[in-house]
N, C-alpha and C positions, 0 to 999 in steps of 0.2 A: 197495272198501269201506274203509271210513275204521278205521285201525286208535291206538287211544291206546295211549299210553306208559305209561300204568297198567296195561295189561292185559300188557306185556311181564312176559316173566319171567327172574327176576334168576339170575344163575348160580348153580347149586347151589357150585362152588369158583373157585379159581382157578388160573392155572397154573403161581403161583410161592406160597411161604410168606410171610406176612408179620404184621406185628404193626403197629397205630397207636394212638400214644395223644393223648388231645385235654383239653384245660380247660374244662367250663362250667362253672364257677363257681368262687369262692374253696374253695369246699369240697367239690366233685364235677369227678372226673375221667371220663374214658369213653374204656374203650379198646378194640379188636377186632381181629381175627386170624383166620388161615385159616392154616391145616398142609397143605399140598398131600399129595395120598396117598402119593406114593413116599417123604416123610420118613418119612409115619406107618409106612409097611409096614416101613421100614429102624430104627423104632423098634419095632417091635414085633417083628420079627425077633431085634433086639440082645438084648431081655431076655427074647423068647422067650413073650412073653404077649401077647394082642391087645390092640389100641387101646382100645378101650373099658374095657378093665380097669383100665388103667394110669390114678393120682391126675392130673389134670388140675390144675397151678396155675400161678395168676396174683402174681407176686413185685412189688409195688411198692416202690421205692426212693425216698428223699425227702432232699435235699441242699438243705445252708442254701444255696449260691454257686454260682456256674458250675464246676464240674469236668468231668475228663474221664470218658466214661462207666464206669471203672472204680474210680476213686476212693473214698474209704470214704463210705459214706451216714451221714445223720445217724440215719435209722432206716430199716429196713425191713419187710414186713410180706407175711405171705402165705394166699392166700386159694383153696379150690380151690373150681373154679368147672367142674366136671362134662366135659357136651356141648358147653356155651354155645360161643358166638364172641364173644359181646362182653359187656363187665360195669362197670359204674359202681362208681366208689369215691366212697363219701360221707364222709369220714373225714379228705378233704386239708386239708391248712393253710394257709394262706394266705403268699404270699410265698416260697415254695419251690419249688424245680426237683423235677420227679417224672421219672423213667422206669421201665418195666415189662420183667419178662423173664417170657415163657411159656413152660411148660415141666409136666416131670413129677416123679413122686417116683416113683425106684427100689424096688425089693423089700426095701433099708434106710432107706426114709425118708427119704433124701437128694435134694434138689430139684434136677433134672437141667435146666438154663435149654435150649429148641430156637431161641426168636428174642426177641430184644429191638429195643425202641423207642426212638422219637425223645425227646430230653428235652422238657418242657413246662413251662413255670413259670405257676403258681397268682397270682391277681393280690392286690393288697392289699384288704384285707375292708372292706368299712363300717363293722365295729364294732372298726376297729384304732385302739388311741388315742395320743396325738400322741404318747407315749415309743418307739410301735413296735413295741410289741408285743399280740400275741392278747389281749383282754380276757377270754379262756376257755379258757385252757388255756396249756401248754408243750409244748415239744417232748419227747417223753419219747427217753432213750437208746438206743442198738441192741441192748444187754443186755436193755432192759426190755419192747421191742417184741416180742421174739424171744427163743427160748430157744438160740438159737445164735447166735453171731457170724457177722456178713455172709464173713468171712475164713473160717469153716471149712467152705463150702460147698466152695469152690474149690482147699483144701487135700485134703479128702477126695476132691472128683473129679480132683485131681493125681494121688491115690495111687493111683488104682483103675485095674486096668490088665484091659481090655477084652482078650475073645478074640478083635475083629475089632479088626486093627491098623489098617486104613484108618478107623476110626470117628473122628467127634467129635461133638461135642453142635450143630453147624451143620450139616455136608456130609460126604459120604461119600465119597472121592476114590478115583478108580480110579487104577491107577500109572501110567498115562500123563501123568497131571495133576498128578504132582509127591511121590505119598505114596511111603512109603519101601516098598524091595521086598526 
């Protein structure tokens, strides 16, 4: 019997974590992600509350030039986005590099990144005019984007010292693999 490709059915997961982010257009981005279960169990183990509970967010970064992915953003902005796997940003600017980090927000509200993305840059708009810049808007600051600087996520998850020493916000290393014993 003749079987179509429409009727195949798509994997409920996968069998690694991952995050992708894409450009269609000057001002929509689209990105999606899959958390393989053994992150999730190992996250929800760490803070001791199930997956489901825990704030689901999606972190977009937006850089005037090429830097490296940890560099300071020109702004950044975050958006929690539930169950979902994948969520469009309609909000880009045109001319700008984006990358996304997925992740959660701890029992202090602090945005714990699990995977980040590839950078993508935003192409020049239609309605950009010959000086170069957005005919609607600016780029607003990372103070004004956010009520936290991009630098105190990273300061705060330096501080905090986790009851599972093999932990990190990527991988869980057993000590064969190199974590400290």
């Amino acid at each position: 019997m003749f079987h179509s490709p429409l009727t195949a059915v798509w994997p409920p997961t996968y069998r690694h974590s991952f995050i992708h982010l894409m450009v269609q257009s000057p001002h929509v981005l689209f990105v999606y992600w899959d958390v393989h279960e053994r992150k999730r169990n190992m996250i929800a183990a760490h803070y001791r509350t199930p997956w489901s509970s825990l704030p689901k967010i999606i972190r977009f970064y937006a850089y005037e030039e090429e830097t490296t992915a940890f560099d300071r953003p020109a702004m950044w902005v975050d958006i929690e986005v539930g169950e979902t796997s994948s969520w469009y940003y309609r909000e880009a600017i045109p001319k700008m590099i984006y990358a996304a980090d997925y992740g959660i927000a701890n029992q202090d509200g602090q945005f714990v990144p699990l995977l980040r993305s590839n950078k993508s840059r935003t192409p020049r708009s239609k309605s950009m005019t010959t000086a170069g810049t957005e005919s609607h808007g600016a780029i607003v600051s990372s103070a004004d984007a956010h009520p936290q600087h991009p630098d105190s996520a990273s300061s705060i998850l330096s501080d905090y010292h986790s009851p599972f020493e093999q932990f990190s916000t990527y991988t869980l290393y057993t000590t064969q693999e190199g974590a400290k014993s």
